[in-house]
PDB file of the backbone (N, CA, C, O) and the ligand in Angstrom, with CONECT records:
HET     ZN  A 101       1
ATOM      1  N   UNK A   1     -17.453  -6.453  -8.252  1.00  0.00           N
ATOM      2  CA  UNK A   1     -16.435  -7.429  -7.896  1.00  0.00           C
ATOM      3  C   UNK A   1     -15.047  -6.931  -8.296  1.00  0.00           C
ATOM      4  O   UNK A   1     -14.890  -6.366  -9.378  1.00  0.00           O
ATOM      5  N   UNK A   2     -13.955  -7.143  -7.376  1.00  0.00           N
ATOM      6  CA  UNK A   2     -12.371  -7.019  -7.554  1.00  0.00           C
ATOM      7  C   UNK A   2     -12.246  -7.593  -9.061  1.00  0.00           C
ATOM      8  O   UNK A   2     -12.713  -8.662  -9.455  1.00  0.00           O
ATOM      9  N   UNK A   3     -11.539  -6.682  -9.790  1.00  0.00           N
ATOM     10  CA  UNK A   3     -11.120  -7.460 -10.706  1.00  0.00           C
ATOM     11  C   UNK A   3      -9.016  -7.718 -10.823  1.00  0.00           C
ATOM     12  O   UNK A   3      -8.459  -8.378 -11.701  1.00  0.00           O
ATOM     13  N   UNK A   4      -8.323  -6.987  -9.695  1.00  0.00           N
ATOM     14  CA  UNK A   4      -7.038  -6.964  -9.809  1.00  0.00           C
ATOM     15  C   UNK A   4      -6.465  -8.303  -9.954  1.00  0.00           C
ATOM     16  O   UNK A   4      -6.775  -9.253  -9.234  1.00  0.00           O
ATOM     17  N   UNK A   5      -5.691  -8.341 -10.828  1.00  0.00           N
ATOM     18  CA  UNK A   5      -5.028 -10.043 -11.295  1.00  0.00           C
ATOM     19  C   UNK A   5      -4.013 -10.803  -9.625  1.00  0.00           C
ATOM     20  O   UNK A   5      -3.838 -11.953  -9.221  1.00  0.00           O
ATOM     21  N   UNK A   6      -3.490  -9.127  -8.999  1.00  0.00           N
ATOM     22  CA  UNK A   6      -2.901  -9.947  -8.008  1.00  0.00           C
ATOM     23  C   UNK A   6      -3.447  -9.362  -6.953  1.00  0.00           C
ATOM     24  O   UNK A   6      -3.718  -8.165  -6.862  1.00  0.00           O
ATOM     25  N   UNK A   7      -3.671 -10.481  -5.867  1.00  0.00           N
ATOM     26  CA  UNK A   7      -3.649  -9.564  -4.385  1.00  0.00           C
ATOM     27  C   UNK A   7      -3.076 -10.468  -3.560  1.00  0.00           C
ATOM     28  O   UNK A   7      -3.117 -11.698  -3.508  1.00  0.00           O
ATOM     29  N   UNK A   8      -2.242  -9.181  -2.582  1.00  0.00           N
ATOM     30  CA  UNK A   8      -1.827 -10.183  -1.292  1.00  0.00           C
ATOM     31  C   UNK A   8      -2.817 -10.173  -0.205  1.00  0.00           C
ATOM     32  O   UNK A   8      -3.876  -9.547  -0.168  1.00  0.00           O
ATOM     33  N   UNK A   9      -2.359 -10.890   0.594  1.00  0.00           N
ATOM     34  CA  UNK A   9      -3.130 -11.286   1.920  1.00  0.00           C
ATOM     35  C   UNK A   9      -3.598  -9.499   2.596  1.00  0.00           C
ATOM     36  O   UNK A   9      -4.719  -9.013   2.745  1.00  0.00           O
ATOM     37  N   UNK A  10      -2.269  -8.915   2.870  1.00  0.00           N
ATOM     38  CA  UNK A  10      -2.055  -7.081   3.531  1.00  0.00           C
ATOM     39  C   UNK A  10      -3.176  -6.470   2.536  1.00  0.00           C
ATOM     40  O   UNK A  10      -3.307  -5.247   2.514  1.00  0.00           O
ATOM     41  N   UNK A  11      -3.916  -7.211   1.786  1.00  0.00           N
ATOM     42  CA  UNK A  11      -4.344  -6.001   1.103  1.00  0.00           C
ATOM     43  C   UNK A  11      -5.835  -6.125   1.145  1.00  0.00           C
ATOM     44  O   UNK A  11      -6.558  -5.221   0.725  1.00  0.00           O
ATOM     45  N   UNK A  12      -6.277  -7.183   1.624  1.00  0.00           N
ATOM     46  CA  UNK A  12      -7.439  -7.649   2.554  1.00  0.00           C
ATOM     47  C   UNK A  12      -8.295  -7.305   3.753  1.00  0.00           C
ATOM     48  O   UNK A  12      -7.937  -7.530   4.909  1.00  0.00           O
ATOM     49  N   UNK A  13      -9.458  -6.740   3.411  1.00  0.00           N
ATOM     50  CA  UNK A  13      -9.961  -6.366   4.879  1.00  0.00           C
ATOM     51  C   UNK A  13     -11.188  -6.954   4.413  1.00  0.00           C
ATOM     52  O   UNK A  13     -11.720  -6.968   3.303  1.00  0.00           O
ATOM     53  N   UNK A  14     -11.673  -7.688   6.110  1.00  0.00           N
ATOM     54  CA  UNK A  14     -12.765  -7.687   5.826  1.00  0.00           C
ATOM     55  C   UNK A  14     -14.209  -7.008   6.166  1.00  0.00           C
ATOM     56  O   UNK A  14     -14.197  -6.794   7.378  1.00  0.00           O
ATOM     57  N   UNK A  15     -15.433  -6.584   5.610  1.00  0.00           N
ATOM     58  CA  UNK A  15     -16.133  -5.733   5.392  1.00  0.00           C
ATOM     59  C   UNK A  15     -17.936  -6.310   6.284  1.00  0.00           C
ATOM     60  O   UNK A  15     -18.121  -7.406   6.813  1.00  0.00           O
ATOM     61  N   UNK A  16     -18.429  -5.767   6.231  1.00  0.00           N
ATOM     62  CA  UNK A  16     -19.760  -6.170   6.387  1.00  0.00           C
ATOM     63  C   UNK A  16     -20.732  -5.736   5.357  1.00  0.00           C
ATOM     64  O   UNK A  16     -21.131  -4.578   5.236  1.00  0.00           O
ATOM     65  N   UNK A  17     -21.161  -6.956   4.470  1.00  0.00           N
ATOM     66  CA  UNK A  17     -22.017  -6.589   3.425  1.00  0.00           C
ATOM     67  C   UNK A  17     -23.561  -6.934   3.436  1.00  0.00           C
ATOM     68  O   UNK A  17     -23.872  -7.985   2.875  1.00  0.00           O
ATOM     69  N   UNK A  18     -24.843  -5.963   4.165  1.00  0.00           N
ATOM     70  CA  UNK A  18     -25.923  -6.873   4.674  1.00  0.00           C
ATOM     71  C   UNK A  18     -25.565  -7.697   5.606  1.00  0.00           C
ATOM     72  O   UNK A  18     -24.819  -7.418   6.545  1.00  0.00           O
ATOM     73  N   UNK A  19     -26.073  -8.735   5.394  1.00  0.00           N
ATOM     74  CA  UNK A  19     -25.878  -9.569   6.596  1.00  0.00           C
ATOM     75  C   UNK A  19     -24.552 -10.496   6.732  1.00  0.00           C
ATOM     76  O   UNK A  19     -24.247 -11.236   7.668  1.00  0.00           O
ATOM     77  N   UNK A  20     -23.744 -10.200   5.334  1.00  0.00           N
ATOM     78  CA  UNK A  20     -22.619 -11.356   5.703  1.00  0.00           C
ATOM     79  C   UNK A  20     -21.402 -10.524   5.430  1.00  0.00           C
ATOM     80  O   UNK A  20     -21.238  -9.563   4.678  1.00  0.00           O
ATOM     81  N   UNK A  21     -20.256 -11.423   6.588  1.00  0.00           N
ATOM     82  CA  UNK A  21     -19.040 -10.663   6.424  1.00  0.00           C
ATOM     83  C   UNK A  21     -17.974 -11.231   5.021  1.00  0.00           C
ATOM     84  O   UNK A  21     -17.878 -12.446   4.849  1.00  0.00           O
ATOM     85  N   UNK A  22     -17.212 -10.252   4.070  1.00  0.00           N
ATOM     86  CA  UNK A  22     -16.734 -10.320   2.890  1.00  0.00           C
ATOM     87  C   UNK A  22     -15.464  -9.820   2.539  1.00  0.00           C
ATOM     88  O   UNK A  22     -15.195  -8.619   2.576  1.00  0.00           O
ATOM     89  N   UNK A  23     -14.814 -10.548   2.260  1.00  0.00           N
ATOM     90  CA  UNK A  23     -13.333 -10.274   2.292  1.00  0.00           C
ATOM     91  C   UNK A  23     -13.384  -8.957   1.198  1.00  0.00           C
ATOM     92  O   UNK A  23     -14.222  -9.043   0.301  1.00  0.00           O
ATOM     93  N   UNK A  24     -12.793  -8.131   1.231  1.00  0.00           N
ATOM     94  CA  UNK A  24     -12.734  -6.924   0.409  1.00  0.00           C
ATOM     95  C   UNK A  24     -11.246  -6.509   0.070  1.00  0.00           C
ATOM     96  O   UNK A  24     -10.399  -6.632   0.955  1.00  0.00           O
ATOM     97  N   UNK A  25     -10.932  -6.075  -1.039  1.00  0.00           N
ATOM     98  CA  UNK A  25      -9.881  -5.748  -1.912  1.00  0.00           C
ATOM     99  C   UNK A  25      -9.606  -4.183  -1.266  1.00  0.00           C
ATOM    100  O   UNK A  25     -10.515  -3.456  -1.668  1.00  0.00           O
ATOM    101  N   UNK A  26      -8.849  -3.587  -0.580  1.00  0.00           N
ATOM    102  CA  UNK A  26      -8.258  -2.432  -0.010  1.00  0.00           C
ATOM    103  C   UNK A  26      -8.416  -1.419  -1.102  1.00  0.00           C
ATOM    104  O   UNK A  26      -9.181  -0.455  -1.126  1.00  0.00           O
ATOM    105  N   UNK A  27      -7.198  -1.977  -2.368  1.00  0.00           N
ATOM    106  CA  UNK A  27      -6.774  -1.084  -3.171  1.00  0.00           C
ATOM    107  C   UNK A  27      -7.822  -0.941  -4.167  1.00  0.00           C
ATOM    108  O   UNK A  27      -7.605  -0.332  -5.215  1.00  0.00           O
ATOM    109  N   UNK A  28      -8.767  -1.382  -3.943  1.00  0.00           N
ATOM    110  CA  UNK A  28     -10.515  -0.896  -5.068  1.00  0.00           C
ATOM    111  C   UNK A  28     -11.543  -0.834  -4.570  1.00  0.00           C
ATOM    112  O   UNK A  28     -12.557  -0.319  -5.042  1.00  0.00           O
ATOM    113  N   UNK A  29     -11.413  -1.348  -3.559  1.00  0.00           N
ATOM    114  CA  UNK A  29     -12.829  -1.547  -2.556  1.00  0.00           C
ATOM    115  C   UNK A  29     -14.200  -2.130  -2.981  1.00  0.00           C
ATOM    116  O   UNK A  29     -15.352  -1.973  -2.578  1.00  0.00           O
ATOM    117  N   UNK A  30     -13.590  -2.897  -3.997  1.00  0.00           N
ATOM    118  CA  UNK A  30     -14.671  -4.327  -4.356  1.00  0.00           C
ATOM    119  C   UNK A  30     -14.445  -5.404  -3.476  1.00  0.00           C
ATOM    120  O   UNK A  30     -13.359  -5.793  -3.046  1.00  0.00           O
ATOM    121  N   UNK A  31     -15.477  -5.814  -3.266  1.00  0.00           N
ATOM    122  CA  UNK A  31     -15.134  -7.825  -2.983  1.00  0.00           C
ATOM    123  C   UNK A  31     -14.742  -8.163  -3.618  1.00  0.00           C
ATOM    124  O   UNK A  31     -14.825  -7.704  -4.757  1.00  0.00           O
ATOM    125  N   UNK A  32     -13.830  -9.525  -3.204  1.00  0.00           N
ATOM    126  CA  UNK A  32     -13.183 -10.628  -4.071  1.00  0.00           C
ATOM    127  C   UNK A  32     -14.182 -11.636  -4.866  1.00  0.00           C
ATOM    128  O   UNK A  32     -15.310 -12.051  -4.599  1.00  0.00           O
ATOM    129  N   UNK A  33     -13.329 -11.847  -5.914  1.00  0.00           N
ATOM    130  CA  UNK A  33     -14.370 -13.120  -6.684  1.00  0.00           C
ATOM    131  C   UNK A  33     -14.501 -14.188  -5.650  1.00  0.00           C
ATOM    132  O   UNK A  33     -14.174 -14.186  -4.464  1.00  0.00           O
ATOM    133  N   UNK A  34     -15.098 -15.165  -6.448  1.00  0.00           N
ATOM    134  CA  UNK A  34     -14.506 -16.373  -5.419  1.00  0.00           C
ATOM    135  C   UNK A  34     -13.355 -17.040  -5.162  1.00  0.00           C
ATOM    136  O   UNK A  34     -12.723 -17.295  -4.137  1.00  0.00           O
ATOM    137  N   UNK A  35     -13.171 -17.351  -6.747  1.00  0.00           N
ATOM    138  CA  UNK A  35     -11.795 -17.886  -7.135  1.00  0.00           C
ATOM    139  C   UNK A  35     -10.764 -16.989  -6.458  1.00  0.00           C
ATOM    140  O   UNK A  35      -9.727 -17.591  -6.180  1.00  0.00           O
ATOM    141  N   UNK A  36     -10.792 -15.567  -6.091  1.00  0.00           N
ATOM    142  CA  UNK A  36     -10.119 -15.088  -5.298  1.00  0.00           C
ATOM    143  C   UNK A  36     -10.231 -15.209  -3.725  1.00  0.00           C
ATOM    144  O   UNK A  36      -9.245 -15.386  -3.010  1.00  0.00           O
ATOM    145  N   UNK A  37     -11.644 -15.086  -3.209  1.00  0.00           N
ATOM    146  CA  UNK A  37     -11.736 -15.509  -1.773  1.00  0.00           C
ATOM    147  C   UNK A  37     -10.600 -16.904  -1.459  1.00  0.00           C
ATOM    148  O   UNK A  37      -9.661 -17.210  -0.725  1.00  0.00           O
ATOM    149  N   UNK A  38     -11.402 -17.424  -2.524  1.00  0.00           N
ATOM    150  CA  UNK A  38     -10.331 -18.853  -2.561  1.00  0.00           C
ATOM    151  C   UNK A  38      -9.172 -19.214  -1.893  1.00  0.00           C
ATOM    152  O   UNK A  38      -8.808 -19.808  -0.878  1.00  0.00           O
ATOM    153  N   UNK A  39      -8.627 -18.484  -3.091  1.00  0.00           N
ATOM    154  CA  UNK A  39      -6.778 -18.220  -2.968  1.00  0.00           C
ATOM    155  C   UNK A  39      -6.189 -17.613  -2.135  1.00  0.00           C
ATOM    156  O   UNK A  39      -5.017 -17.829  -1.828  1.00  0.00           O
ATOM    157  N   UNK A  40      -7.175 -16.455  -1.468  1.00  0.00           N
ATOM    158  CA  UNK A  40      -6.984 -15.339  -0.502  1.00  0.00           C
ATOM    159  C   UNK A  40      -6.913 -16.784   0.963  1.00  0.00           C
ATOM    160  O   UNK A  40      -6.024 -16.911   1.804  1.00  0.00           O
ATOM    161  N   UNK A  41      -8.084 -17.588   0.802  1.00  0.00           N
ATOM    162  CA  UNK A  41      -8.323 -18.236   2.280  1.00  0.00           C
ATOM    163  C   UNK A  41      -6.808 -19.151   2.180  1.00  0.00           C
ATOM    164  O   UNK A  41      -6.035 -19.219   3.136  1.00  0.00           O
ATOM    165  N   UNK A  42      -6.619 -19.657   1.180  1.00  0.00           N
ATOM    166  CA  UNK A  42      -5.155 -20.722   0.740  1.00  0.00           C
ATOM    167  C   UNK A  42      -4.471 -20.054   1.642  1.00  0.00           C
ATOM    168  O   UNK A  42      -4.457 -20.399   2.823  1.00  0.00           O
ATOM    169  N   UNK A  43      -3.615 -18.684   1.032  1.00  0.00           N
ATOM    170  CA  UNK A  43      -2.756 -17.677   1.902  1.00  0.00           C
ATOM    171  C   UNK A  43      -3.085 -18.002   3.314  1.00  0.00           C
ATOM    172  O   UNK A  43      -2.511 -18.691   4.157  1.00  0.00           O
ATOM    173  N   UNK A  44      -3.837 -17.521   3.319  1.00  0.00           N
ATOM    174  CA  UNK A  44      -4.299 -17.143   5.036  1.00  0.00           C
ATOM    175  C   UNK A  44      -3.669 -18.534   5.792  1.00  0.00           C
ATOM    176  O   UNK A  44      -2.726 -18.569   6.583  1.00  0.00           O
ATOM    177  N   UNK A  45      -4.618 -19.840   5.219  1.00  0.00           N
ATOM    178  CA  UNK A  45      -4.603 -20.864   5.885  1.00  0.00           C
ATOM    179  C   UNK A  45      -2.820 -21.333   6.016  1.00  0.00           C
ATOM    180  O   UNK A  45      -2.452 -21.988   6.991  1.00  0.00           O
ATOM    181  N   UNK A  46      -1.895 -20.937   4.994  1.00  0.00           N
ATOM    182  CA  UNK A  46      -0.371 -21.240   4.694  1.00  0.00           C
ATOM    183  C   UNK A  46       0.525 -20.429   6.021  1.00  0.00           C
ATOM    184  O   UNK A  46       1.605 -20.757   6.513  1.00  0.00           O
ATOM    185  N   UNK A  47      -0.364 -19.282   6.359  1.00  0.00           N
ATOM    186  CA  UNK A  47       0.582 -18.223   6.725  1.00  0.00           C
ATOM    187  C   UNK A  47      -0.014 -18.574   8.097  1.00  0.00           C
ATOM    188  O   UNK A  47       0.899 -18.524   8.922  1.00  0.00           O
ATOM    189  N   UNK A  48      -0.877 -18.823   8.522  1.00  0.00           N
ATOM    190  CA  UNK A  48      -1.081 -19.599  10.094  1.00  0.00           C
ATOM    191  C   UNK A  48      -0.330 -20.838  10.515  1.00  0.00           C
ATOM    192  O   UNK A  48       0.091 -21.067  11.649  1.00  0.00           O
ATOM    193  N   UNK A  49      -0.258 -21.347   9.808  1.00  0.00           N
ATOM    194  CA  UNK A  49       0.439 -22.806   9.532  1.00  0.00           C
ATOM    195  C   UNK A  49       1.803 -22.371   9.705  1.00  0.00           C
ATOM    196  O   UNK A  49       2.398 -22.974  10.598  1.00  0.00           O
ATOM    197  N   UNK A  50       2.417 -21.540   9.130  1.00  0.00           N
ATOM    198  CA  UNK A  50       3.547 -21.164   9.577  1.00  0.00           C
ATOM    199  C   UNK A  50       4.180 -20.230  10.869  1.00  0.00           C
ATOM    200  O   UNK A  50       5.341 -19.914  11.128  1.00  0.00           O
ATOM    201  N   UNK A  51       3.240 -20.016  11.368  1.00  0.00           N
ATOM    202  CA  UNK A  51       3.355 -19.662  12.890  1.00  0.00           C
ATOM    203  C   UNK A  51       3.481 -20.426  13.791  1.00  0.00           C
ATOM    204  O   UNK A  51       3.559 -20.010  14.947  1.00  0.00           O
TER     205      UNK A  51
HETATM  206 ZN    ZN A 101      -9.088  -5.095  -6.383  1.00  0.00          ZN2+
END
């Protein structure tokens, strides 16, 4: 699991892990915690909203 204290949205890809798709940390190439998926989906959902 990601352990970086910050990530932005750009730094997000998502991956195929087995059978499910997983937001993944660029700059370590771990998955996100949850508490980060989390915050990561917050972003996402803020930055559509603003389009
Ligand atoms: Zn990371």
């Amino acid at each position: 699991m990601c352990s970086c204290p910050n990530i932005q949205f750009y730094e997000v890809e998502f991956k195929l892990w087995g059978m499910q798709v997983v937001p993944t940390h660029k700059n370590c190439g771990d998955p996100l915690t949850d508490e980060q998926a989390t915050k990561f989906n917050k972003e996402l959902t803020k930055m559509w909203n603003m389009e």
